[in-house]
Backbone atoms as SQL, in Angstrom:
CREATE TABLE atoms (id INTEGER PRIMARY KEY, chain TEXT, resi INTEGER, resn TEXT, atom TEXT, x REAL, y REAL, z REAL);
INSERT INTO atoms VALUES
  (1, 'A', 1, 'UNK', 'N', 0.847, -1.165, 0.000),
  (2, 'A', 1, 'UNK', 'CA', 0.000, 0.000, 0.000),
  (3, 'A', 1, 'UNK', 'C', 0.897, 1.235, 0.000),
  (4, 'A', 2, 'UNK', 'N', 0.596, 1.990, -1.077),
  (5, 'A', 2, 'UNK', 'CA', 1.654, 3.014, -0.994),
  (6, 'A', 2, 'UNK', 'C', 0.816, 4.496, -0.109),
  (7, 'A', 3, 'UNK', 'N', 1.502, 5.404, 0.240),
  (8, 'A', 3, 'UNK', 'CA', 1.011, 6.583, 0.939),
  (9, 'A', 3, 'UNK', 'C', 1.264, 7.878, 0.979),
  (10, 'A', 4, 'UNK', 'N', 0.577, 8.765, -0.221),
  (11, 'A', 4, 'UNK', 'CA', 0.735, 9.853, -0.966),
  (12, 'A', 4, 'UNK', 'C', 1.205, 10.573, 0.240),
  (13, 'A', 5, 'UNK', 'N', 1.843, 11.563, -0.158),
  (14, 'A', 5, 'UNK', 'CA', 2.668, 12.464, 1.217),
  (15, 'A', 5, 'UNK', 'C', 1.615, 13.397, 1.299),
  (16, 'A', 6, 'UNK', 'N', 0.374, 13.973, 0.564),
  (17, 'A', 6, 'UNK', 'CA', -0.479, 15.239, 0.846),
  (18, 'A', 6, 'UNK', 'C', -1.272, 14.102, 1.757),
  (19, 'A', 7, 'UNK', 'N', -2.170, 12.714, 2.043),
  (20, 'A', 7, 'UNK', 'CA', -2.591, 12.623, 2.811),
  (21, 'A', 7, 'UNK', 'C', -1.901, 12.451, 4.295),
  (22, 'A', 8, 'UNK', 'N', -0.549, 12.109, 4.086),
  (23, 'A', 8, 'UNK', 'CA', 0.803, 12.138, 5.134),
  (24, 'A', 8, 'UNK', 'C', 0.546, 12.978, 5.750),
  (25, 'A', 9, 'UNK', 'N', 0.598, 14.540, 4.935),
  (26, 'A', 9, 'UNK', 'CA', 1.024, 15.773, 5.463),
  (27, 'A', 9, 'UNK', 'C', -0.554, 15.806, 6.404),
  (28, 'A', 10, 'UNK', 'N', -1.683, 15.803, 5.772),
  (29, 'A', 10, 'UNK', 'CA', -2.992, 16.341, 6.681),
  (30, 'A', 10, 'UNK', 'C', -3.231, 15.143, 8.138),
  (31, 'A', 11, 'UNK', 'N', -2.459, 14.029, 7.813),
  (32, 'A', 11, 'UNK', 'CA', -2.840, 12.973, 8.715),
  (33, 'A', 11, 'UNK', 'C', -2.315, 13.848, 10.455),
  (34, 'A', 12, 'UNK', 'N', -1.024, 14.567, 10.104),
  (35, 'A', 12, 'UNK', 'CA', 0.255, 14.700, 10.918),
  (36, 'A', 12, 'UNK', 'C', -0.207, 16.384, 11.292),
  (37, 'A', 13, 'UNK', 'N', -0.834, 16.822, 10.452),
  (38, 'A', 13, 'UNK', 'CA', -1.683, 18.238, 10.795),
  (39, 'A', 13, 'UNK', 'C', -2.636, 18.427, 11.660),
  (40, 'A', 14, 'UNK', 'N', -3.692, 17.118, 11.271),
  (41, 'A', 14, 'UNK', 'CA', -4.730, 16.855, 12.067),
  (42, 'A', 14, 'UNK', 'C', -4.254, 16.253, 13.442),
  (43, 'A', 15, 'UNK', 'N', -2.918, 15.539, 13.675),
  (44, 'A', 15, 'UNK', 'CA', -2.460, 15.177, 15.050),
  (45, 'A', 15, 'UNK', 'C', -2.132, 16.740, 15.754),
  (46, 'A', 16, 'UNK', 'N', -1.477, 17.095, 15.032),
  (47, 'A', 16, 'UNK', 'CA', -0.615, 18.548, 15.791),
  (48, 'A', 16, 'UNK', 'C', -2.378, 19.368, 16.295),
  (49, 'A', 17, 'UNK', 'N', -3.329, 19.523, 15.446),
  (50, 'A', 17, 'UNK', 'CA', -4.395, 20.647, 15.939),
  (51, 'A', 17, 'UNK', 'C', -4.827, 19.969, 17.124),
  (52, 'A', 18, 'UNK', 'N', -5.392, 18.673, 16.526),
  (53, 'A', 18, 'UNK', 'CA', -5.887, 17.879, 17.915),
  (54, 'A', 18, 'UNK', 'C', -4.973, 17.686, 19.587),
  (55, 'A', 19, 'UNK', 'N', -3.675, 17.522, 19.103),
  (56, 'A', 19, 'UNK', 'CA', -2.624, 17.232, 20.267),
  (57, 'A', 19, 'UNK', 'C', -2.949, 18.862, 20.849),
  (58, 'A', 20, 'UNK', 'N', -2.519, 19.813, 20.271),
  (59, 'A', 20, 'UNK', 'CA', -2.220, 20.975, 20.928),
  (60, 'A', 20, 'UNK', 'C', -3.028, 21.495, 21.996),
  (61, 'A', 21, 'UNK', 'N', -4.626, 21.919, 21.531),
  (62, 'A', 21, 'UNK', 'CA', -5.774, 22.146, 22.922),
  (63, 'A', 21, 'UNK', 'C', -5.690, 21.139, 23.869),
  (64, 'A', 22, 'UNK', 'N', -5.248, 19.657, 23.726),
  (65, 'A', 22, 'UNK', 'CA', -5.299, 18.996, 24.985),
  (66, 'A', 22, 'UNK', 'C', -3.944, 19.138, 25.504),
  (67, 'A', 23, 'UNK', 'N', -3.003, 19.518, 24.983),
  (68, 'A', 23, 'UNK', 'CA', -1.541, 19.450, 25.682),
  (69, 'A', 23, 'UNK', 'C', -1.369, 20.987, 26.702),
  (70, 'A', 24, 'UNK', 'N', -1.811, 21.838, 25.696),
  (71, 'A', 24, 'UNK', 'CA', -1.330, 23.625, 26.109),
  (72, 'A', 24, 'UNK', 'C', -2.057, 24.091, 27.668),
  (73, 'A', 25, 'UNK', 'N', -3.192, 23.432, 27.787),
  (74, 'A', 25, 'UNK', 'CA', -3.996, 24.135, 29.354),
  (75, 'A', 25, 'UNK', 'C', -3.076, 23.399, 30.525),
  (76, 'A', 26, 'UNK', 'N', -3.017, 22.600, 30.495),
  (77, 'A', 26, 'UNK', 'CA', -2.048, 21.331, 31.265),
  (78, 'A', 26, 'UNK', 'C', -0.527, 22.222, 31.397),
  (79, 'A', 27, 'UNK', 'N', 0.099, 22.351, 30.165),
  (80, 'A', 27, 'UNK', 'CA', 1.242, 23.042, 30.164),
  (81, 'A', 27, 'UNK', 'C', 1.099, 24.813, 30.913),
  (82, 'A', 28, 'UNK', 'N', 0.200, 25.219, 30.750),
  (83, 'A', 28, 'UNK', 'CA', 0.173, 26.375, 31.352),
  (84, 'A', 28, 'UNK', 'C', -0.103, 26.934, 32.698),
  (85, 'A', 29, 'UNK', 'N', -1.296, 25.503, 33.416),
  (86, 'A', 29, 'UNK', 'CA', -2.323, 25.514, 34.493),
  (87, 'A', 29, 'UNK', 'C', -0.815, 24.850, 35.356),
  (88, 'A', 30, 'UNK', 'N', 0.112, 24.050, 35.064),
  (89, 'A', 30, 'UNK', 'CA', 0.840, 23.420, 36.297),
  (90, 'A', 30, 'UNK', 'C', 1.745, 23.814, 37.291),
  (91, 'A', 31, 'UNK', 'N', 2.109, 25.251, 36.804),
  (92, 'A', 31, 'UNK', 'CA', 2.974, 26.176, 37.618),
  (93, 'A', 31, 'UNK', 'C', 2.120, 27.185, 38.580),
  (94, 'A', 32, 'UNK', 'N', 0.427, 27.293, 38.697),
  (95, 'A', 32, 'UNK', 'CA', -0.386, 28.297, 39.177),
  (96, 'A', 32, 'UNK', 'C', -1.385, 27.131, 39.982),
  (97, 'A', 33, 'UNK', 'N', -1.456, 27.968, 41.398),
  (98, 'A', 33, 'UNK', 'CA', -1.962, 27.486, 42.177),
  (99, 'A', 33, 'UNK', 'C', -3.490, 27.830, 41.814),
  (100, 'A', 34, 'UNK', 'N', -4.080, 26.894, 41.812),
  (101, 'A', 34, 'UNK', 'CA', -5.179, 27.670, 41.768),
  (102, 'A', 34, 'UNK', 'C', -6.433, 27.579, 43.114),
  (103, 'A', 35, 'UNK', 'N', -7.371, 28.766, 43.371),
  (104, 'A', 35, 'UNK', 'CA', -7.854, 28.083, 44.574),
  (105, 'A', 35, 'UNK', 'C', -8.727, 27.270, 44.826),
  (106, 'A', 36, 'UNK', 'N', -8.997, 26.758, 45.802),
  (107, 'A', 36, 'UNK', 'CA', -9.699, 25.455, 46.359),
  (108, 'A', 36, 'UNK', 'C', -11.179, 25.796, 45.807),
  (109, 'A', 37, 'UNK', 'N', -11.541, 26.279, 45.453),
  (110, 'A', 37, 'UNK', 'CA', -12.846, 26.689, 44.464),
  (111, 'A', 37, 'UNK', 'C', -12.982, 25.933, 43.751),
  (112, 'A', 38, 'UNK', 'N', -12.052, 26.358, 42.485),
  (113, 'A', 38, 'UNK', 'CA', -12.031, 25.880, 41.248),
  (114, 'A', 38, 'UNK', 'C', -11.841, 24.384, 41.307),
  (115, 'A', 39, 'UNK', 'N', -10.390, 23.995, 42.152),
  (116, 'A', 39, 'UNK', 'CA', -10.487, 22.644, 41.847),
  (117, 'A', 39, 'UNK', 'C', -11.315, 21.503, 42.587),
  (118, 'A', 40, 'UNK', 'N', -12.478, 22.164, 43.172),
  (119, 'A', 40, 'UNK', 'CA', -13.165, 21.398, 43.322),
  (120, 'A', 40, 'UNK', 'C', -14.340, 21.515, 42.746),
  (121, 'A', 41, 'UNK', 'N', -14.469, 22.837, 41.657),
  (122, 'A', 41, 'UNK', 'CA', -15.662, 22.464, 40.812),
  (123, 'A', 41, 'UNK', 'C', -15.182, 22.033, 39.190),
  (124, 'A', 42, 'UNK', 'N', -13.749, 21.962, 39.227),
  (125, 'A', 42, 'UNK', 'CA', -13.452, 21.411, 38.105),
  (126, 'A', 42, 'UNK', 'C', -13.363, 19.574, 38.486),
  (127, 'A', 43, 'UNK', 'N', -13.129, 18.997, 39.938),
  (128, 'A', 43, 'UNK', 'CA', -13.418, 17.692, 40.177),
  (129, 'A', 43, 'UNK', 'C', -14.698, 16.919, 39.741),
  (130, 'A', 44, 'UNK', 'N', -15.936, 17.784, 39.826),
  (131, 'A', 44, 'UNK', 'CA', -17.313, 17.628, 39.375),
  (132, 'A', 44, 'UNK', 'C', -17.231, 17.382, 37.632),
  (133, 'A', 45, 'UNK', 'N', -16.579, 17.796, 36.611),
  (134, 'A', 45, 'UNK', 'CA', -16.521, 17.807, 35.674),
  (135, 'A', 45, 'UNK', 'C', -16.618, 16.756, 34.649),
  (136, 'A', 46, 'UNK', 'N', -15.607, 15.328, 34.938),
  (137, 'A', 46, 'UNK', 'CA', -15.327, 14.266, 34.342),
  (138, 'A', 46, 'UNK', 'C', -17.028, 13.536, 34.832),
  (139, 'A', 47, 'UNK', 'N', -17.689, 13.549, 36.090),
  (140, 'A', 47, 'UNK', 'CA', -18.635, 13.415, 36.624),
  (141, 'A', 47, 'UNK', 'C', -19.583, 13.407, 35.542),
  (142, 'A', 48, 'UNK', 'N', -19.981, 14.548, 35.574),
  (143, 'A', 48, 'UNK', 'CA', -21.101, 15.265, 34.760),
  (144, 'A', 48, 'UNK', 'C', -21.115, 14.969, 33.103),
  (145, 'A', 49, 'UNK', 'N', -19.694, 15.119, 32.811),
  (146, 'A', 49, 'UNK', 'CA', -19.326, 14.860, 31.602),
  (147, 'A', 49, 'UNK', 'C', -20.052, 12.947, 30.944),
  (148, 'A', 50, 'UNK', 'N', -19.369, 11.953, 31.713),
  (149, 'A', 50, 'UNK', 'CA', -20.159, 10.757, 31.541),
  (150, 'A', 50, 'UNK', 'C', -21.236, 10.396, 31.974),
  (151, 'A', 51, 'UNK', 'N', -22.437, 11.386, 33.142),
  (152, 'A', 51, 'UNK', 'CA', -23.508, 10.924, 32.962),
  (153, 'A', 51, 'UNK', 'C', -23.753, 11.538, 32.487),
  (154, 'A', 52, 'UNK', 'N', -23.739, 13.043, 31.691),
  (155, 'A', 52, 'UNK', 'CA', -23.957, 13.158, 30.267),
  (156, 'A', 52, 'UNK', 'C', -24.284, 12.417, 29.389),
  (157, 'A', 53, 'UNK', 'N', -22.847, 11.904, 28.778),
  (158, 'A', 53, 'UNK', 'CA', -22.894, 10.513, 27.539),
  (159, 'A', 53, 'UNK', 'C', -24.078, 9.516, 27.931),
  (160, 'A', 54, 'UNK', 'N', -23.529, 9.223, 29.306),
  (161, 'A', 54, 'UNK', 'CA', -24.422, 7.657, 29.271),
  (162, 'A', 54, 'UNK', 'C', -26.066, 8.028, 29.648),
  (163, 'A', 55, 'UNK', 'N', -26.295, 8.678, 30.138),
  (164, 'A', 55, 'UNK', 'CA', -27.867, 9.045, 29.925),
  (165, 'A', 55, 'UNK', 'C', -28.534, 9.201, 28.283),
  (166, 'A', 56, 'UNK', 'N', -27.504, 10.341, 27.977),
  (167, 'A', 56, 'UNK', 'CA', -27.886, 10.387, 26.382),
  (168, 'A', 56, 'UNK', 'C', -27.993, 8.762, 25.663),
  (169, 'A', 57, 'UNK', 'N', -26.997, 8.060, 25.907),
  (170, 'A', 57, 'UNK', 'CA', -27.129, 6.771, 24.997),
  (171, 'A', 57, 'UNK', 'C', -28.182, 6.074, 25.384),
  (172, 'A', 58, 'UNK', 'N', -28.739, 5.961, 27.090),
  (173, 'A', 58, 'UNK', 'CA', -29.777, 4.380, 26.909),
  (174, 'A', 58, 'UNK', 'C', -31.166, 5.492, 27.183),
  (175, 'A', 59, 'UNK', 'N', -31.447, 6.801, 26.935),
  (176, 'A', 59, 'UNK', 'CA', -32.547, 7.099, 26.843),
  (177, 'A', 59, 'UNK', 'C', -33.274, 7.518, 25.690),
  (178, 'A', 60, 'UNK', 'N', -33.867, 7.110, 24.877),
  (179, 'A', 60, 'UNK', 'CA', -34.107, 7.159, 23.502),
  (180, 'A', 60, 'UNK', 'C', -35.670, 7.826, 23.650),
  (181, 'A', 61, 'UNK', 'N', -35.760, 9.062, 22.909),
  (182, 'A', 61, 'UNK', 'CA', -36.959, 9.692, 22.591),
  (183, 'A', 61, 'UNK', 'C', -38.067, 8.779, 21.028),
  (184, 'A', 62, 'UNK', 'N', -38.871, 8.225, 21.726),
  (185, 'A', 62, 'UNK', 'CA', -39.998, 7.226, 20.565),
  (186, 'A', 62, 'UNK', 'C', -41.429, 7.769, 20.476),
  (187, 'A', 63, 'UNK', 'N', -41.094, 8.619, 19.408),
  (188, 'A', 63, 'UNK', 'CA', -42.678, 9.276, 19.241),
  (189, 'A', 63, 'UNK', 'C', -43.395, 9.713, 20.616),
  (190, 'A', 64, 'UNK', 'N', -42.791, 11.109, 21.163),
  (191, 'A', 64, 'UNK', 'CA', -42.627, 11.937, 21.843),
  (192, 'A', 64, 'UNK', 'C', -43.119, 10.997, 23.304),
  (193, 'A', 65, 'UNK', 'N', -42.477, 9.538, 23.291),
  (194, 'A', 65, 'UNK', 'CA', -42.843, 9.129, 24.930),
  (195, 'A', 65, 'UNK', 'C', -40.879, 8.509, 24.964),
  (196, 'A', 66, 'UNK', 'N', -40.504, 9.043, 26.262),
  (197, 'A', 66, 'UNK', 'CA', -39.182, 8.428, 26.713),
  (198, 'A', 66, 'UNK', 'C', -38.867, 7.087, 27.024),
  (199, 'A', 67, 'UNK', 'N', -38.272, 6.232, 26.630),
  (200, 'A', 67, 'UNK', 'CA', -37.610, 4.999, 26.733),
  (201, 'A', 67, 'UNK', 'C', -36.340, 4.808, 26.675),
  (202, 'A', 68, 'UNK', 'N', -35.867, 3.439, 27.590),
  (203, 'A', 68, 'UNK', 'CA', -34.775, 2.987, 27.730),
  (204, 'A', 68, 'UNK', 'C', -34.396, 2.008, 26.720),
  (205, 'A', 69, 'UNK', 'N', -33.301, 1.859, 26.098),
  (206, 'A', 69, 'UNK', 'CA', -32.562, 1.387, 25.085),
  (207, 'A', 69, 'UNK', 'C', -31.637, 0.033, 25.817),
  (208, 'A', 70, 'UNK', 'N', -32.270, -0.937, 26.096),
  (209, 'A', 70, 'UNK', 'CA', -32.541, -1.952, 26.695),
  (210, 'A', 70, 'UNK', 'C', -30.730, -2.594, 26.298),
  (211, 'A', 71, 'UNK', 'N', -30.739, -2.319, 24.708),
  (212, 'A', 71, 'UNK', 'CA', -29.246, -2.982, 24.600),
  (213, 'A', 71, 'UNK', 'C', -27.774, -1.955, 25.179),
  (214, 'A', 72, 'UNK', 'N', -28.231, -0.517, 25.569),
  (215, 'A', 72, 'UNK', 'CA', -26.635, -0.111, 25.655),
  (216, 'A', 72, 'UNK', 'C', -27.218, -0.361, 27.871),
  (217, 'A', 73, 'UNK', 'N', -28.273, -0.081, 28.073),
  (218, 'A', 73, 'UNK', 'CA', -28.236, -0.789, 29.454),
  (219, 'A', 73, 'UNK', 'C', -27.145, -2.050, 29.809),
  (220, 'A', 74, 'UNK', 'N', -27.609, -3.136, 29.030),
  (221, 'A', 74, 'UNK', 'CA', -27.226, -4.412, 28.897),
  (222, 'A', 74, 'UNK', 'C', -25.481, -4.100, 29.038),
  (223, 'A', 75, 'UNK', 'N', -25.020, -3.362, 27.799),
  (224, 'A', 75, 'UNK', 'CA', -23.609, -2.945, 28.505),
  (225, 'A', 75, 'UNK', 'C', -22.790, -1.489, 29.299),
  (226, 'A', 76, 'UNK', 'N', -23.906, -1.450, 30.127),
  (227, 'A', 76, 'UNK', 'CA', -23.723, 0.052, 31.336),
  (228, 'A', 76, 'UNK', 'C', -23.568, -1.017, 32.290),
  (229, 'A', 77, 'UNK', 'N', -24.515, -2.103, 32.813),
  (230, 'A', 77, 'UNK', 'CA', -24.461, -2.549, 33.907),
  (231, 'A', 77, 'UNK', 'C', -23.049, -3.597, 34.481),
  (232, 'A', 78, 'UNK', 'N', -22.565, -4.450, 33.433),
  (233, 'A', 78, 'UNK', 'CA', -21.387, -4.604, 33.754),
  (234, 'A', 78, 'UNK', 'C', -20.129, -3.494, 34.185),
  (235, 'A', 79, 'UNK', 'N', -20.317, -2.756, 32.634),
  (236, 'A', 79, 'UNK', 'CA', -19.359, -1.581, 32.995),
  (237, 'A', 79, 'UNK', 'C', -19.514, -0.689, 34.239),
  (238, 'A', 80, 'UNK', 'N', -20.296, -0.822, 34.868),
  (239, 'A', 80, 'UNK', 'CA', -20.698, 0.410, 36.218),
  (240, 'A', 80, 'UNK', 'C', -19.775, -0.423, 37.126),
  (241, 'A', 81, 'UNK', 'N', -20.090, -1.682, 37.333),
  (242, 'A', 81, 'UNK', 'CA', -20.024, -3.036, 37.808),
  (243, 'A', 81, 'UNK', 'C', -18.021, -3.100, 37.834),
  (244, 'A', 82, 'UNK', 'N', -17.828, -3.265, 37.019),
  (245, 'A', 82, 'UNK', 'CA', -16.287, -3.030, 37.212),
  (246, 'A', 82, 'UNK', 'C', -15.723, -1.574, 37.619),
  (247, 'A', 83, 'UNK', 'N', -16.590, -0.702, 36.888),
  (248, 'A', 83, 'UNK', 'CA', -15.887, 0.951, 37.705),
  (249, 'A', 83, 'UNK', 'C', -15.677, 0.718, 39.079),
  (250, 'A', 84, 'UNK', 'N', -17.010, 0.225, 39.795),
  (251, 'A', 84, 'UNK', 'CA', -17.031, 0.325, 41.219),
  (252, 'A', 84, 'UNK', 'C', -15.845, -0.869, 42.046),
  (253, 'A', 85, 'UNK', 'N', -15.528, -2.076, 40.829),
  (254, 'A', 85, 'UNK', 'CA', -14.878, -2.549, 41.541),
  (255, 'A', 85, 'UNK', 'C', -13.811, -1.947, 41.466),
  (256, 'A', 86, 'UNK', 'N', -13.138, -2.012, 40.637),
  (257, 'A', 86, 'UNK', 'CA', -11.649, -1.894, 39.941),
  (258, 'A', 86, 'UNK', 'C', -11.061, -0.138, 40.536),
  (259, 'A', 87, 'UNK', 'N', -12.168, 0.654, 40.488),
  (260, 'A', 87, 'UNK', 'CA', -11.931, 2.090, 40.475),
  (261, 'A', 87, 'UNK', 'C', -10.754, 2.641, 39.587),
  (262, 'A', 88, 'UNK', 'N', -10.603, 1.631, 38.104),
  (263, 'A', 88, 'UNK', 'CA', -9.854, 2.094, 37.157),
  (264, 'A', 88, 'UNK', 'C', -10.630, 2.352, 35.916),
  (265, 'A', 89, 'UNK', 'N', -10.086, 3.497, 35.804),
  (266, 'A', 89, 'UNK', 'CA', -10.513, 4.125, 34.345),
  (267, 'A', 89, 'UNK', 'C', -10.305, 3.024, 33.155),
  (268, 'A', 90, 'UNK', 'N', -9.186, 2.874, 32.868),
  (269, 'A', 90, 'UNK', 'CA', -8.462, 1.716, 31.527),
  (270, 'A', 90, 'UNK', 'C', -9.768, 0.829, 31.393),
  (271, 'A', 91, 'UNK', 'N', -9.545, 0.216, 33.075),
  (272, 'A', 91, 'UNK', 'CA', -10.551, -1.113, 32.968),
  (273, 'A', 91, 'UNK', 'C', -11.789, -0.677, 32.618),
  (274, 'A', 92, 'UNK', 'N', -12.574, 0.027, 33.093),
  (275, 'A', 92, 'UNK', 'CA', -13.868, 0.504, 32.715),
  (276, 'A', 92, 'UNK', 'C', -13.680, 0.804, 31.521),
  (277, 'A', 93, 'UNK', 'N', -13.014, 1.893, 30.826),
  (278, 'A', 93, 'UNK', 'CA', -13.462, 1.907, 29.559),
  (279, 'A', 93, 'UNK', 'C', -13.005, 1.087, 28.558),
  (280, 'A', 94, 'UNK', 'N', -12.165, -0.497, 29.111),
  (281, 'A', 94, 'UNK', 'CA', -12.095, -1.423, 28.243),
  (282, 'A', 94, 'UNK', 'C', -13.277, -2.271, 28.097),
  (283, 'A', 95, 'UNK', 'N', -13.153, -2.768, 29.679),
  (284, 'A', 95, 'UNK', 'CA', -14.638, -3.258, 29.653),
  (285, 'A', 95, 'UNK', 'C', -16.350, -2.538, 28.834),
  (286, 'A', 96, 'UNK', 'N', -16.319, -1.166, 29.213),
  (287, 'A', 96, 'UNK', 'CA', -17.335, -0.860, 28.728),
  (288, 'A', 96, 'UNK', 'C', -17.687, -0.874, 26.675),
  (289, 'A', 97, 'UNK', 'N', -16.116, -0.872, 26.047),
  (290, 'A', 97, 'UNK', 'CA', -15.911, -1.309, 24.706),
  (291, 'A', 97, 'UNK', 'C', -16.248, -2.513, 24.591),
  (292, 'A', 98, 'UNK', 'N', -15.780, -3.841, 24.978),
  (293, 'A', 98, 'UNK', 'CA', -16.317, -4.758, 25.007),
  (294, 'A', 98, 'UNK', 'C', -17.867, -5.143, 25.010),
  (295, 'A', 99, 'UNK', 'N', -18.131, -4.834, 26.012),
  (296, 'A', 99, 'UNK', 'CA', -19.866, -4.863, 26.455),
  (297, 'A', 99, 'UNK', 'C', -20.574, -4.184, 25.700),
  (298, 'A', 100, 'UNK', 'N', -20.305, -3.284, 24.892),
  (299, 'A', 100, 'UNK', 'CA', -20.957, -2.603, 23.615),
  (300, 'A', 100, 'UNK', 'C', -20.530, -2.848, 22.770),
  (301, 'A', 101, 'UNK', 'N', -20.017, -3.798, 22.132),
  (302, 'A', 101, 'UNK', 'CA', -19.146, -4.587, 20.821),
  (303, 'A', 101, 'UNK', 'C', -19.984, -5.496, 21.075),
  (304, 'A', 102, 'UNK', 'N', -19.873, -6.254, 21.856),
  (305, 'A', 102, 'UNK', 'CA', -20.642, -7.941, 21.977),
  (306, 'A', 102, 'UNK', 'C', -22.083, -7.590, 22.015),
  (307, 'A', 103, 'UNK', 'N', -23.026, -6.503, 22.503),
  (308, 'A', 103, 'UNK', 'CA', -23.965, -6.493, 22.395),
  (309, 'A', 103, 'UNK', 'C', -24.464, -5.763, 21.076),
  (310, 'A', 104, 'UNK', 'N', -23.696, -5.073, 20.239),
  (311, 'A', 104, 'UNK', 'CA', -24.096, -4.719, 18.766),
  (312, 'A', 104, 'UNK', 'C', -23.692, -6.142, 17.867),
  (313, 'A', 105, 'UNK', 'N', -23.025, -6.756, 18.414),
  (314, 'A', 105, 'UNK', 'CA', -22.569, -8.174, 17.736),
  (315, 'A', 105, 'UNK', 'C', -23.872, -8.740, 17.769),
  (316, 'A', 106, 'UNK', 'N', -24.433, -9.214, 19.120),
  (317, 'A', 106, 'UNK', 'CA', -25.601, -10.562, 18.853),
  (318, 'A', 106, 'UNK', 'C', -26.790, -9.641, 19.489),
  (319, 'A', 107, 'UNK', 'N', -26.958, -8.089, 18.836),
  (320, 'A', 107, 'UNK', 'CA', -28.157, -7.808, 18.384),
  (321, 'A', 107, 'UNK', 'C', -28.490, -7.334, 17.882);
């Protein structure tokens, strides 16, 4: 498979835009104290952020009455299930790939 250098060049462009906003706040925020305010309403964040996602995924709007989406349940409940054990990120969001692979698999 050969690999034209203009899609090279945008592949390695699109790393640098993407890398940069997640690298630069980190690089700037680690030398400044900041006060006990903030970092405890920026602790709330990652929080909010995934029951965000995961509400959005197993609640499905069906001709204006609310329902649960029975198959991404099916893989929340393991995945919750290891968060609480493990209290690792990796594992949870390996596990939770899995458990939503196998259940778009056999349904």
């Amino acid at each position: 498979m050969s690999i034209n250098l203009t899609v090279l060049l945008i592949i390695l462009g699109c790393a640098i835009v993407t890398f940069i906003p997640r690298v630069i706040p980190f690089i700037v925020i680690r030398n400044i104290a900041l006060p006990k305010v903030v970092v405890k309403w920026l602790s709330f964040i990652p929080v909010c952020i995934f029951t965000a996602l995961i509400v959005d995924s197993f609640i499905i709007q069906d001709a204006s009455v609310l329902a649960i989406d029975w198959r991404v349940l099916a893989a929340i409940i393991p995945t919750l299930l290891i968060a609480l054990w493990t209290k690792s990120l990796s594992a949870t969001v390996l596990v939770g790939i899995v458990c939503m692979a196998t259940v778009r698999f056999f349904v």
